[in-house]
Backbone as CSV, one residue per row, in Angstrom:
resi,resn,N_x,N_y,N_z,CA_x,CA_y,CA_z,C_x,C_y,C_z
1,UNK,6.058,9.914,-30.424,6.208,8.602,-29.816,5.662,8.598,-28.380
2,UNK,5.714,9.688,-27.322,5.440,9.189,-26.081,3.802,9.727,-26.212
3,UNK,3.359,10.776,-27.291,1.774,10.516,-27.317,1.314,9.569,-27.517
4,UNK,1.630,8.778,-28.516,1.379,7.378,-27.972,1.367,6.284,-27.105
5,UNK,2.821,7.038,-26.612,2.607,5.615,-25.419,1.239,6.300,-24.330
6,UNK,1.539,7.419,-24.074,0.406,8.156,-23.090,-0.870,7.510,-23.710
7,UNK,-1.618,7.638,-24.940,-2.892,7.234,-25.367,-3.173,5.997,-24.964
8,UNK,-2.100,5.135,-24.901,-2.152,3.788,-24.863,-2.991,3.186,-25.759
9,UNK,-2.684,3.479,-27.242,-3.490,2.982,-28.357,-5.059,3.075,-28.358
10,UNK,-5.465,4.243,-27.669,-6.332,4.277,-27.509,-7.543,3.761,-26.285
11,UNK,-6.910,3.091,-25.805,-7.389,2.605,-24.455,-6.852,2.911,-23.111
12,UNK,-6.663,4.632,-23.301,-5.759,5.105,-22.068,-7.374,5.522,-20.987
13,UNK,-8.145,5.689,-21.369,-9.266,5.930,-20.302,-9.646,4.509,-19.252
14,UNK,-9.134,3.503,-20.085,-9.145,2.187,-19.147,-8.024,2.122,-18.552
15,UNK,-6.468,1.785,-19.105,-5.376,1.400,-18.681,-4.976,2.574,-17.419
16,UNK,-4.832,3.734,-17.416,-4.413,4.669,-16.293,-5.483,4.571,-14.849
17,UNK,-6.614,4.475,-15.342,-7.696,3.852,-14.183,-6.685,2.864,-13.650
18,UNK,-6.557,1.946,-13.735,-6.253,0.397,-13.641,-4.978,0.821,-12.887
19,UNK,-3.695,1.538,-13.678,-2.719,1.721,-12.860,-2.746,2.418,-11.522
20,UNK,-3.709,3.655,-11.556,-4.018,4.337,-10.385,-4.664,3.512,-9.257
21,UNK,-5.727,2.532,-9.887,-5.749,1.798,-8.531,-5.222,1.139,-7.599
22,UNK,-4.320,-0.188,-9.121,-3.375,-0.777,-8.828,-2.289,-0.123,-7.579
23,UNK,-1.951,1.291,-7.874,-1.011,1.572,-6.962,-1.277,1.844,-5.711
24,UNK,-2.534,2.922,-5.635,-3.615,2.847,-4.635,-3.580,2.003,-3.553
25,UNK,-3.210,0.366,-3.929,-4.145,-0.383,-3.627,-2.410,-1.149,-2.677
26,UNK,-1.424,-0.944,-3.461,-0.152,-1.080,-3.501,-0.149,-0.473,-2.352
27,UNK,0.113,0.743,-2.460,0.395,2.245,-1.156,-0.557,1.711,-0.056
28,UNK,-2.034,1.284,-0.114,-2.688,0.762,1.234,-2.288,-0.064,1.987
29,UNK,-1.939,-1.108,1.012,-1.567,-2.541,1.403,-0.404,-2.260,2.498
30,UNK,0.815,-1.309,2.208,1.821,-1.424,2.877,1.422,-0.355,3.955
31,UNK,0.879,0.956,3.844,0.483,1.144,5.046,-0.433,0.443,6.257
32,UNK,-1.126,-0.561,5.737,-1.896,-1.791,6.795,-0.864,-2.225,7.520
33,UNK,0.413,-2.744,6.219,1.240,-3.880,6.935,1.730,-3.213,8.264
34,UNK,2.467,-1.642,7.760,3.486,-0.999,8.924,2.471,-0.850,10.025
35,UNK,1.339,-0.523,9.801,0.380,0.428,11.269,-0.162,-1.251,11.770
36,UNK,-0.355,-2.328,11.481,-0.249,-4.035,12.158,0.934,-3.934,12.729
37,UNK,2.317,-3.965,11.938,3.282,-4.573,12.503,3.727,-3.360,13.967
38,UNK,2.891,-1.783,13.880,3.557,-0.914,15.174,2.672,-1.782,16.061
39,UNK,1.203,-2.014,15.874,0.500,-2.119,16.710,1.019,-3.916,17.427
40,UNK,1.345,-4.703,16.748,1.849,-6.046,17.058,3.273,-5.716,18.053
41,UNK,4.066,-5.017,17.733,5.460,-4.181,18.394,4.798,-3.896,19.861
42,UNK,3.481,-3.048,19.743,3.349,-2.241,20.817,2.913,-3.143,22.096
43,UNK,2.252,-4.208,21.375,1.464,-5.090,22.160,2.250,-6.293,22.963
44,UNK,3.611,-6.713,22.157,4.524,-7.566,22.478,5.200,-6.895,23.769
45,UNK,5.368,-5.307,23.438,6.499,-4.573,24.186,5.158,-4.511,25.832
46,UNK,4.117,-4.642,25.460,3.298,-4.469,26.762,3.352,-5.638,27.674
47,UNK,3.519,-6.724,26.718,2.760,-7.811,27.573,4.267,-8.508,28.610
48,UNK,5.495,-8.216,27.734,7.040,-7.694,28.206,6.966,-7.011,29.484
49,UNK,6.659,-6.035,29.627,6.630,-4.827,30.750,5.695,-5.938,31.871
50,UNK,4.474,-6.348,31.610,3.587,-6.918,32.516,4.322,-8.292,33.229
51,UNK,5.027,-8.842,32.144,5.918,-10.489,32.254,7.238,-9.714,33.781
52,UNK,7.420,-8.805,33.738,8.457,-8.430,33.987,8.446,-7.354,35.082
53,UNK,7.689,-7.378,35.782,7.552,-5.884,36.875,8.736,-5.726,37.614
């Protein structure tokens, strides 16, 4: 039973592509968001310090 599900009826050379990117693409997406949202943090916390001597 799970050789099958692994083969994916035969169209496992397409479908595991597809998931690997998919996640790939998943895992990038959220590292963009966090390394924007430090760099947006860092920039707020600067312009703070400058507002404020």
């Amino acid at each position: 039973m799970m050789q099958a599900f692994w083969a994916m009826g035969g169209y496992a050379r397409y479908v595991w592509p597809c998931i690997g990117s998919a996640l790939a693409t998943l895992a990038w997406n959220l590292w963009a968001a966090q390394r924007a949202y430090r760099q947006a943090l860092a920039g707020a916390r600067r312009a703070l310090a400058m507002a404020n001597p």
